[in-house]
PDB file of N, CA, C and O in Angstrom:
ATOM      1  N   UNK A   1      40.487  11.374  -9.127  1.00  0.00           N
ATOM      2  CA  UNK A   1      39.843  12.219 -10.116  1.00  0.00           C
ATOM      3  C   UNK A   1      38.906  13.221  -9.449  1.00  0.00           C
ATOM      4  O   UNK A   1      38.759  14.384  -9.823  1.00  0.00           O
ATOM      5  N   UNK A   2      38.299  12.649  -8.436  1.00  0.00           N
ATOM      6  CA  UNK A   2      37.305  13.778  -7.793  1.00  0.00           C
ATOM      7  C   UNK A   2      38.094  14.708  -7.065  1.00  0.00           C
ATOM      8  O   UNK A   2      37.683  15.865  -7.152  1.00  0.00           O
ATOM      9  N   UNK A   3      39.115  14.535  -6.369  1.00  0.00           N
ATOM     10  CA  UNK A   3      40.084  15.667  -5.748  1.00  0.00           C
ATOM     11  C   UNK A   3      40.512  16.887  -7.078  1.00  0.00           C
ATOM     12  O   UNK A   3      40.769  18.047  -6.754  1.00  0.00           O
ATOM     13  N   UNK A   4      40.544  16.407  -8.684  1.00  0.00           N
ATOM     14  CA  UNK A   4      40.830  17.202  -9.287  1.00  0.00           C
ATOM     15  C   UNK A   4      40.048  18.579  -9.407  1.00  0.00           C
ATOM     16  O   UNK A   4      40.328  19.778  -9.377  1.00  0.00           O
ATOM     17  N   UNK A   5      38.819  17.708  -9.574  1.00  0.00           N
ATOM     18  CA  UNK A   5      37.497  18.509 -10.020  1.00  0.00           C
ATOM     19  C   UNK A   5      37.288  19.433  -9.023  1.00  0.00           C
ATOM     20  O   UNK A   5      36.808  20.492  -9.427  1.00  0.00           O
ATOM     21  N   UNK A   6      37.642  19.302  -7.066  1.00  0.00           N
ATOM     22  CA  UNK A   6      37.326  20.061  -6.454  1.00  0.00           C
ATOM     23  C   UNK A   6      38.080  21.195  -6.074  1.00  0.00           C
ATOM     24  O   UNK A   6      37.837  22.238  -5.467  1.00  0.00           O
ATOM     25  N   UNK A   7      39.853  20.268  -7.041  1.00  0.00           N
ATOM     26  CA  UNK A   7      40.539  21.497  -6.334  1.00  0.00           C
ATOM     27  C   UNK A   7      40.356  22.623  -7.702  1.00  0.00           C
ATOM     28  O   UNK A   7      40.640  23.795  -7.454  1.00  0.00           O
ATOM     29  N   UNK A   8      39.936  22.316  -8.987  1.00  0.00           N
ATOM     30  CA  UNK A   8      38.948  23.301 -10.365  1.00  0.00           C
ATOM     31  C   UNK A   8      38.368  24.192  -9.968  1.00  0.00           C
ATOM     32  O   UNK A   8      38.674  25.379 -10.079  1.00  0.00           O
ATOM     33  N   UNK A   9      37.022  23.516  -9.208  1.00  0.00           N
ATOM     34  CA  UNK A   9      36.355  24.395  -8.497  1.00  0.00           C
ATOM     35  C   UNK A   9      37.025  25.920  -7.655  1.00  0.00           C
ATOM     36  O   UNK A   9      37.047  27.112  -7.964  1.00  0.00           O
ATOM     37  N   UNK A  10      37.485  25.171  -6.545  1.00  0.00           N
ATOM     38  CA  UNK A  10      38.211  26.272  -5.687  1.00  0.00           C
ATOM     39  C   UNK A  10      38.854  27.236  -6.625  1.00  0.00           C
ATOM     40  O   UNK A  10      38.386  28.234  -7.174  1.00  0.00           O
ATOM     41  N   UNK A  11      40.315  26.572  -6.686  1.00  0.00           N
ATOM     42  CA  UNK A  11      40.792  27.792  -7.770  1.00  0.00           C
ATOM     43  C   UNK A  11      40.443  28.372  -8.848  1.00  0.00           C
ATOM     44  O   UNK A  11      40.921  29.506  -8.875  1.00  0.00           O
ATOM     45  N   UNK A  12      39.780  28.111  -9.834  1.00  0.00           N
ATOM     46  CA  UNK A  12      39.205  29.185 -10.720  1.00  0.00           C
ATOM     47  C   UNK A  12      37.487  29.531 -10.105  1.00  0.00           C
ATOM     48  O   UNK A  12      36.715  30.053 -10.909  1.00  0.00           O
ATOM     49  N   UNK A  13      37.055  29.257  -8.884  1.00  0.00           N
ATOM     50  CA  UNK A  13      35.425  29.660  -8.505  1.00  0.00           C
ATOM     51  C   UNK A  13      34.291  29.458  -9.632  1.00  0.00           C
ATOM     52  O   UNK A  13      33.417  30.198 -10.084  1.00  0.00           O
ATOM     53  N   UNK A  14      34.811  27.715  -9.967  1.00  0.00           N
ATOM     54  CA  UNK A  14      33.712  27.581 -11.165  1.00  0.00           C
ATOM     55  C   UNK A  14      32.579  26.290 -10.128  1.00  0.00           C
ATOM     56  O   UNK A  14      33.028  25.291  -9.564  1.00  0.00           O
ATOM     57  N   UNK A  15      31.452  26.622 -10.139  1.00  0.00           N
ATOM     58  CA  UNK A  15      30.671  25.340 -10.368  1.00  0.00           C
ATOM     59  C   UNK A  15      31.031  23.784 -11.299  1.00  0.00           C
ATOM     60  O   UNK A  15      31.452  23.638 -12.447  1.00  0.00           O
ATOM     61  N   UNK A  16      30.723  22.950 -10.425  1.00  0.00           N
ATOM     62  CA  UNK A  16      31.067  21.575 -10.709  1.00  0.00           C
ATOM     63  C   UNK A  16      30.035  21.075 -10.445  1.00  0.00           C
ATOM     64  O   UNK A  16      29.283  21.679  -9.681  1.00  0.00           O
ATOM     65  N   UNK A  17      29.630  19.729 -11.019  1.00  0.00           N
ATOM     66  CA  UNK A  17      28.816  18.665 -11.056  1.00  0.00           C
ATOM     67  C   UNK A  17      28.816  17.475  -9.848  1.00  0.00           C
ATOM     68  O   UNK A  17      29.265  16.471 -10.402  1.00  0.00           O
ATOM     69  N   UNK A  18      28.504  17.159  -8.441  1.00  0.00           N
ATOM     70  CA  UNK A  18      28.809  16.340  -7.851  1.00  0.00           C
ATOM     71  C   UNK A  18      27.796  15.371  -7.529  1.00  0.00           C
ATOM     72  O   UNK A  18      26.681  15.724  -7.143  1.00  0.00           O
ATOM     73  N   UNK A  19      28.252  13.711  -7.721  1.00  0.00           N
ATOM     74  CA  UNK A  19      27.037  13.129  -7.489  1.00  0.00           C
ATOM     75  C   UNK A  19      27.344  12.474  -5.872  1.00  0.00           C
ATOM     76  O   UNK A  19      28.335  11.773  -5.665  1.00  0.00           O
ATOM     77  N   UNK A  20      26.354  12.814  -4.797  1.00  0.00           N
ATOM     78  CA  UNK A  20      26.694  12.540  -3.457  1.00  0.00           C
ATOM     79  C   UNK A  20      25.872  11.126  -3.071  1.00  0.00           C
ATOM     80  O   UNK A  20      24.976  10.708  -3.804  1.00  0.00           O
ATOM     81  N   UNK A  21      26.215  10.541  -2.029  1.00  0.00           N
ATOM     82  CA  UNK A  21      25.476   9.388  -1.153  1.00  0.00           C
ATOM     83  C   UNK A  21      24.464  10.535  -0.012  1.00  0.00           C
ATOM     84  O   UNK A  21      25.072  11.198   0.829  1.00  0.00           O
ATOM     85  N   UNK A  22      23.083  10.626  -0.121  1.00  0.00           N
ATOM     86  CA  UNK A  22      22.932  11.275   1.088  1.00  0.00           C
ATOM     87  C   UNK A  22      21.557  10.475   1.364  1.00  0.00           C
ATOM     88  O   UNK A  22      20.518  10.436   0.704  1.00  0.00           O
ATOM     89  N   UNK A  23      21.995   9.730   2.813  1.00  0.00           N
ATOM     90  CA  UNK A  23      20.814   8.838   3.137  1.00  0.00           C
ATOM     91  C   UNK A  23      20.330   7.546   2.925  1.00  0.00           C
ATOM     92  O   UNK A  23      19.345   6.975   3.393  1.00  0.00           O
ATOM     93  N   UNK A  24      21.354   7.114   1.992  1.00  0.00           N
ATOM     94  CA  UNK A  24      21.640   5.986   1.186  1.00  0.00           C
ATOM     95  C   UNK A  24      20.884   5.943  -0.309  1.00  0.00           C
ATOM     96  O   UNK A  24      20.458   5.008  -0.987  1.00  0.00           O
ATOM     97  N   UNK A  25      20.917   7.368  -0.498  1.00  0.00           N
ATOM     98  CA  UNK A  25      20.173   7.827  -1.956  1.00  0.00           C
ATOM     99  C   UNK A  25      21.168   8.600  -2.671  1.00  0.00           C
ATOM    100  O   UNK A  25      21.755   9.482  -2.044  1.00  0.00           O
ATOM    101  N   UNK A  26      21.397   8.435  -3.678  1.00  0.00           N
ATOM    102  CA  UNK A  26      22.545   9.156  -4.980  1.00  0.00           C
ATOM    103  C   UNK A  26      21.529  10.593  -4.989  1.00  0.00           C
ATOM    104  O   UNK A  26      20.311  10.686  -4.842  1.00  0.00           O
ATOM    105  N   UNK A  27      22.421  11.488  -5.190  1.00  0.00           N
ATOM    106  CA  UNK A  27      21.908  13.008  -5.120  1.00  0.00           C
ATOM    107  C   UNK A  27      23.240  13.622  -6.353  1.00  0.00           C
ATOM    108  O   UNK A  27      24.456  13.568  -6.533  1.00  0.00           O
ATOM    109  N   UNK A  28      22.127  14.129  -6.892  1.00  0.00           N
ATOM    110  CA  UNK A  28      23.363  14.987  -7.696  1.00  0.00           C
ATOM    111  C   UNK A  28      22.919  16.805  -8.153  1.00  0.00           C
ATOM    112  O   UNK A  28      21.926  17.306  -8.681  1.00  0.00           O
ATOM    113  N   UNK A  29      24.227  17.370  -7.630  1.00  0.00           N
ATOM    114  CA  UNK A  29      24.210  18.752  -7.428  1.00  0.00           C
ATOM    115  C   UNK A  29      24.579  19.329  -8.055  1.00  0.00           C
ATOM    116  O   UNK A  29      24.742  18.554  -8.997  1.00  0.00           O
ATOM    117  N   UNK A  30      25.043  20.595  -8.494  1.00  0.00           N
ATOM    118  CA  UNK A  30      25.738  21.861  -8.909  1.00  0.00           C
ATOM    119  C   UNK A  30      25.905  22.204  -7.575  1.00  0.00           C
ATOM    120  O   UNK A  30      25.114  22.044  -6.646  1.00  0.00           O
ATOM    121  N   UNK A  31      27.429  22.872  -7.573  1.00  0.00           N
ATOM    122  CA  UNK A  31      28.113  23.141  -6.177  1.00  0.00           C
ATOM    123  C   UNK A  31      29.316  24.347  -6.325  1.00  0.00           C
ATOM    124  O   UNK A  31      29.824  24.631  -7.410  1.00  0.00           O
ATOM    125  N   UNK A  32      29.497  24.676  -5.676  1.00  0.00           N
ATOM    126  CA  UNK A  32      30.982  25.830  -5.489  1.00  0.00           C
ATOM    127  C   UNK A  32      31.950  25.806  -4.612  1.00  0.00           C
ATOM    128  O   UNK A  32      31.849  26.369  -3.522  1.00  0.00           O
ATOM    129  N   UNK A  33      33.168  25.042  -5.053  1.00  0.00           N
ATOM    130  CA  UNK A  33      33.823  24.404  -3.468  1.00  0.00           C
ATOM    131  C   UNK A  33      34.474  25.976  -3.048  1.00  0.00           C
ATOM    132  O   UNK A  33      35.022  26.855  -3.713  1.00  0.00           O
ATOM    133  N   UNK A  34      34.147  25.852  -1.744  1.00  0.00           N
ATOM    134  CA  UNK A  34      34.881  27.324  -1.105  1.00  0.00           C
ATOM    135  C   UNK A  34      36.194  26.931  -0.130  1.00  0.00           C
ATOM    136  O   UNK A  34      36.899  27.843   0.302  1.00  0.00           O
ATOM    137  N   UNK A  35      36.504  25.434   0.215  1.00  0.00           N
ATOM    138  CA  UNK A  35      37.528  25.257   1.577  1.00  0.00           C
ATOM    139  C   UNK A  35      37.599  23.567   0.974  1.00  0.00           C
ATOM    140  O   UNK A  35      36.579  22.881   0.925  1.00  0.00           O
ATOM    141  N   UNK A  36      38.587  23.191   0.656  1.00  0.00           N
ATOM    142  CA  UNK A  36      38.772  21.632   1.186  1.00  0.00           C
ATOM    143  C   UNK A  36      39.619  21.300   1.655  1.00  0.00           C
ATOM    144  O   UNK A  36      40.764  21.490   1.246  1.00  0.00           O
ATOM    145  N   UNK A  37      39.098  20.326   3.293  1.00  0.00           N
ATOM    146  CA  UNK A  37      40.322  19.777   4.274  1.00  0.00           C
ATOM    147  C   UNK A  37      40.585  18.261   3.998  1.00  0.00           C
ATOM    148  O   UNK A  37      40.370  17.487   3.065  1.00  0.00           O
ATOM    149  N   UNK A  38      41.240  18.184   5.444  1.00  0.00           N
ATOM    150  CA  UNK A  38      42.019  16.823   4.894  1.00  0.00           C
ATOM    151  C   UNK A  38      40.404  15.483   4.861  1.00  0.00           C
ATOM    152  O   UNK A  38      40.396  14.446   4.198  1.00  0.00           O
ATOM    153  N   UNK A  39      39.087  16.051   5.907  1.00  0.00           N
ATOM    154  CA  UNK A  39      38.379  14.556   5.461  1.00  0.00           C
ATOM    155  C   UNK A  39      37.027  15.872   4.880  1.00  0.00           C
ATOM    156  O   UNK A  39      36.398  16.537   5.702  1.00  0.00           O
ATOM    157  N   UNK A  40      36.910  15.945   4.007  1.00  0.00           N
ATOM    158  CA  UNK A  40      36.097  16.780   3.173  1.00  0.00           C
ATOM    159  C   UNK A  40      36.189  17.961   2.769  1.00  0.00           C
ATOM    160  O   UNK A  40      37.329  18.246   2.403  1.00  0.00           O
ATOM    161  N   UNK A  41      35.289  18.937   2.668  1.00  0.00           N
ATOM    162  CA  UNK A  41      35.384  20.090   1.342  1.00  0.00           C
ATOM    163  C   UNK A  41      33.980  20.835   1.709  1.00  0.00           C
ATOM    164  O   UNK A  41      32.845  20.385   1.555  1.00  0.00           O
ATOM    165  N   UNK A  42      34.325  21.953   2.177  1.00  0.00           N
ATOM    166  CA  UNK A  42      32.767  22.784   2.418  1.00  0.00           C
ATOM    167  C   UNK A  42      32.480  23.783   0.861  1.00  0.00           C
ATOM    168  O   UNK A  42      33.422  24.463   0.455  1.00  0.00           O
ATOM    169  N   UNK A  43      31.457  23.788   0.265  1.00  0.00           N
ATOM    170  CA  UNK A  43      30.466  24.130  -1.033  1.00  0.00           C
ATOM    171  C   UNK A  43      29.733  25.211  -0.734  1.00  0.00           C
ATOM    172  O   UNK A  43      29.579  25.396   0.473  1.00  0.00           O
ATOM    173  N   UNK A  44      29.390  25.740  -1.233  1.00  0.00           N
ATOM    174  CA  UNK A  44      27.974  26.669  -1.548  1.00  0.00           C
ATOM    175  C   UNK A  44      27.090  26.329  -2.625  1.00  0.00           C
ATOM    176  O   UNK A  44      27.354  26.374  -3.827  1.00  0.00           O
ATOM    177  N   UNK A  45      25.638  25.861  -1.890  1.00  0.00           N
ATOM    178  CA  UNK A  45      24.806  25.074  -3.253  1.00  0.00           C
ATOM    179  C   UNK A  45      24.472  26.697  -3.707  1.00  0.00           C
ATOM    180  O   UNK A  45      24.797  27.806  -3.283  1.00  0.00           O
ATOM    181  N   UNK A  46      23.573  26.130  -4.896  1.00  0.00           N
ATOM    182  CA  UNK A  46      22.593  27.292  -5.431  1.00  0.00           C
ATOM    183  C   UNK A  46      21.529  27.125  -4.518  1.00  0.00           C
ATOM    184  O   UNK A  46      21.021  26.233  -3.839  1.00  0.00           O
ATOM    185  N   UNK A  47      21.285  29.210  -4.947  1.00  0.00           N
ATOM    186  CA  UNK A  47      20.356  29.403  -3.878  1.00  0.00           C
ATOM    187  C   UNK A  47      20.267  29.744  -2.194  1.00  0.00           C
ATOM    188  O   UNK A  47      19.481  30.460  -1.573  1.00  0.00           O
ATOM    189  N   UNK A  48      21.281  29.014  -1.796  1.00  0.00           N
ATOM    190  CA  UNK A  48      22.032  29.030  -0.137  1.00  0.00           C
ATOM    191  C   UNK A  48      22.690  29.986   0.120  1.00  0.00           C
ATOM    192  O   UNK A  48      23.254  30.277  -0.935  1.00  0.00           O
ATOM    193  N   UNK A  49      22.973  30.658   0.866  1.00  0.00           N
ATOM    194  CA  UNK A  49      24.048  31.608   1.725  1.00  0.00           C
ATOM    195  C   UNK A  49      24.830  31.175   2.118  1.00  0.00           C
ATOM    196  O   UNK A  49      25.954  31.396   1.666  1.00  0.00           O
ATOM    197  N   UNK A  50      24.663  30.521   2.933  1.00  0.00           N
ATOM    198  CA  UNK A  50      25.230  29.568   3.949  1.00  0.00           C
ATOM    199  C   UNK A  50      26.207  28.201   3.309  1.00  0.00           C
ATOM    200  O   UNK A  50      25.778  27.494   2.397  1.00  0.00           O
ATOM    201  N   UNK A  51      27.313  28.023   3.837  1.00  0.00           N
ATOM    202  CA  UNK A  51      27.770  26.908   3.026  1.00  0.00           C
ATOM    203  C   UNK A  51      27.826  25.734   4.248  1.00  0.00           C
ATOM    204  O   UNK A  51      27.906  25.774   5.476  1.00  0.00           O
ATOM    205  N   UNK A  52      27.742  24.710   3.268  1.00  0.00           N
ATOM    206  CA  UNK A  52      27.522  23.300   3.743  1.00  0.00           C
ATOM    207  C   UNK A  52      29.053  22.425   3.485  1.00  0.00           C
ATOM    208  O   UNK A  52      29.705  22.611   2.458  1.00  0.00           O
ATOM    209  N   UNK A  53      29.476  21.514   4.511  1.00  0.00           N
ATOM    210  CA  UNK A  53      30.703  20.603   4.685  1.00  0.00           C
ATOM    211  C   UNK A  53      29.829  19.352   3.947  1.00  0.00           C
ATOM    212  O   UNK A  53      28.661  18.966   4.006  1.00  0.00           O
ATOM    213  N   UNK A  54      31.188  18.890   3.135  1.00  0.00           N
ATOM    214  CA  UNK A  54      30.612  17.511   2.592  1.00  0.00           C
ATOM    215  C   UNK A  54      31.994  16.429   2.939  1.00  0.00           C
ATOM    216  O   UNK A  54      33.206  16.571   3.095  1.00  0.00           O
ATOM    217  N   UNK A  55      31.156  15.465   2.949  1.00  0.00           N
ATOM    218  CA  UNK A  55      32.563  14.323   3.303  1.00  0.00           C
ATOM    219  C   UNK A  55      33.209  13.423   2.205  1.00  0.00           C
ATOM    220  O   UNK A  55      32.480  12.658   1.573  1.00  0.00           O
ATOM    221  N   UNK A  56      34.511  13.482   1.958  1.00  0.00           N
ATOM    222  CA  UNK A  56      34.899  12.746   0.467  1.00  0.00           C
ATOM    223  C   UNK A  56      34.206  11.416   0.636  1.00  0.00           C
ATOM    224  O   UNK A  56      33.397  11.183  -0.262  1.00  0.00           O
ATOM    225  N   UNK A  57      34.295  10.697   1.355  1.00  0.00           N
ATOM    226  CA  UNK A  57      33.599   9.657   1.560  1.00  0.00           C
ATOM    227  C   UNK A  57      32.200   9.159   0.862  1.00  0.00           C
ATOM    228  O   UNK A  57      31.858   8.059   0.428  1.00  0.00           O
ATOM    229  N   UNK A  58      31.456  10.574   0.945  1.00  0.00           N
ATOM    230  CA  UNK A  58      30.156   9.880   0.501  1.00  0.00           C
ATOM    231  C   UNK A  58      30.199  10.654  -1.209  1.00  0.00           C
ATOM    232  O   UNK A  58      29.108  10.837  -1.749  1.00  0.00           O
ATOM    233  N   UNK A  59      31.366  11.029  -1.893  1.00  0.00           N
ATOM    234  CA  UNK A  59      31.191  11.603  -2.996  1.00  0.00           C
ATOM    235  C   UNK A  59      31.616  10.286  -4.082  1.00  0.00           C
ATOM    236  O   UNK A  59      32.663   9.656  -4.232  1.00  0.00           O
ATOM    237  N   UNK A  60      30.344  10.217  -4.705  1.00  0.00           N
ATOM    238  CA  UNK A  60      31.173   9.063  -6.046  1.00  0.00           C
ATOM    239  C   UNK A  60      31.890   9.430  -6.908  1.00  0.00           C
ATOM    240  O   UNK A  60      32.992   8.912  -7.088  1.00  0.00           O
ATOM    241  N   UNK A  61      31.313  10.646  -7.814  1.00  0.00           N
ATOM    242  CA  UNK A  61      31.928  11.159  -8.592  1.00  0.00           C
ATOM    243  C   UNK A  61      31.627  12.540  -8.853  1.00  0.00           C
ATOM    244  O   UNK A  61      30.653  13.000  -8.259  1.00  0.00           O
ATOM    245  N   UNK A  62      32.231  13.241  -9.577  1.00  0.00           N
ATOM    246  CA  UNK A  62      32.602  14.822  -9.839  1.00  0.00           C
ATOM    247  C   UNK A  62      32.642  14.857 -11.370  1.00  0.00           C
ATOM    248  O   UNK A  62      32.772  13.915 -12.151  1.00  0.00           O
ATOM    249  N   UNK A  63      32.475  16.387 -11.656  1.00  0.00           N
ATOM    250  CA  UNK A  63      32.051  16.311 -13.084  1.00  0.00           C
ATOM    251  C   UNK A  63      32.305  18.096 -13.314  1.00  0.00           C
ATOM    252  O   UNK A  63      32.426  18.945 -12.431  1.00  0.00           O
ATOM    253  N   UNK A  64      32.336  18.315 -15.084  1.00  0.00           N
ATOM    254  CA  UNK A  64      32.244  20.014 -14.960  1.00  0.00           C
ATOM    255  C   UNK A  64      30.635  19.892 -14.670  1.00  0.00           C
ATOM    256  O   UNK A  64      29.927  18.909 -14.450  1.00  0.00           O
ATOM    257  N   UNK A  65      30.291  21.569 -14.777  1.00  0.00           N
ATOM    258  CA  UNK A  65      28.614  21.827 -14.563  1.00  0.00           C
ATOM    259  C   UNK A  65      28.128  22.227 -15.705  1.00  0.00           C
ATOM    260  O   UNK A  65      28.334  23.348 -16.172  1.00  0.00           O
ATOM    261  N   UNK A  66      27.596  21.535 -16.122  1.00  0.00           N
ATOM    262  CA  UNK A  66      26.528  22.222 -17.784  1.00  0.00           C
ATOM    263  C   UNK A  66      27.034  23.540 -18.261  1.00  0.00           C
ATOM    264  O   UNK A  66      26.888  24.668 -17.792  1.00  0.00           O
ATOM    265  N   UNK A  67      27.606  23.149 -19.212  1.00  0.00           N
ATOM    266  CA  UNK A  67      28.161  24.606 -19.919  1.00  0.00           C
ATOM    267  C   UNK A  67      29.373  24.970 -19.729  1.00  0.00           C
ATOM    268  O   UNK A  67      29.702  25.994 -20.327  1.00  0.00           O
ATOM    269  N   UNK A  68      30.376  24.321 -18.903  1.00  0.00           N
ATOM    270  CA  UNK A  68      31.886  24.200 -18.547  1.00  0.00           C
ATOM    271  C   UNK A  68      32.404  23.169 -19.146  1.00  0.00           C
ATOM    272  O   UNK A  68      32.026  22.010 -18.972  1.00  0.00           O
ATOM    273  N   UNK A  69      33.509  23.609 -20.059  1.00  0.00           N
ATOM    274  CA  UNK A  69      34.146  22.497 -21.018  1.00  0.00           C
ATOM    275  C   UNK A  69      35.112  22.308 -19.948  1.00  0.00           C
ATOM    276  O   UNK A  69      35.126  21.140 -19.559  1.00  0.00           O
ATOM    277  N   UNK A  70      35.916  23.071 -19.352  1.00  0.00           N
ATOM    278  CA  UNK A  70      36.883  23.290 -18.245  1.00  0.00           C
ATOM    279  C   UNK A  70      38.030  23.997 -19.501  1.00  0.00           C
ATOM    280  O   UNK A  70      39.076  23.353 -19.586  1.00  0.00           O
ATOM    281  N   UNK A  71      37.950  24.924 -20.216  1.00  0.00           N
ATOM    282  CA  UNK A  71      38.600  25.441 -20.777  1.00  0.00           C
ATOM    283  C   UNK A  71      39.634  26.528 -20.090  1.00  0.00           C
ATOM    284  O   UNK A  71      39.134  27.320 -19.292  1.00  0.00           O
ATOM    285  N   UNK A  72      40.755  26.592 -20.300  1.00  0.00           N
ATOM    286  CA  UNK A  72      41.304  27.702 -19.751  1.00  0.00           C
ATOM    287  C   UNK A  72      41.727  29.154 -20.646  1.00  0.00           C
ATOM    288  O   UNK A  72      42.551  29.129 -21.560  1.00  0.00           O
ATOM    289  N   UNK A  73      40.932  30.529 -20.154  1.00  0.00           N
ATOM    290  CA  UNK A  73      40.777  31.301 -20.577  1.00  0.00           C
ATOM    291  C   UNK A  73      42.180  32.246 -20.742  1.00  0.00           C
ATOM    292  O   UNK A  73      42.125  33.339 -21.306  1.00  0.00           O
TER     293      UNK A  73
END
């Protein structure tokens, strides 16, 4: 289910909901997947320039982002 949500992201360039492991603390983001390989998926948070690699591994779950039904237009 979380591979769905990221490959959403990518192809239509919508923000998604992701809740991560970072540090051994649950973190949960708004994100913009820009690349996903075979052991993770590099994002652009809000706010950042710069994009950040995340590892499927530490992702529990995926979600739309506040205000995305995931409707198709």
């Amino acid at each position: 289910m979380v591979d769905r949500f990221l490959r959403y992201s990518l192809e239509r360039e919508r923000k998604i909901c992701v809740v991560l492991m970072d540090g051994g603390a649950m973190k949960k983001i708004n994100l913009l997947v820009t690349a996903i390989d075979s052991d993770g998926f590099t994002a652009r948070l809000p706010g950042r320039k710069r994009e950040t690699h995340f590892a499927l591994r530490d992702v529990l779950t995926a979600a739309y982002a506040r205000g995305d039904q995931g409707e198709l237009e």
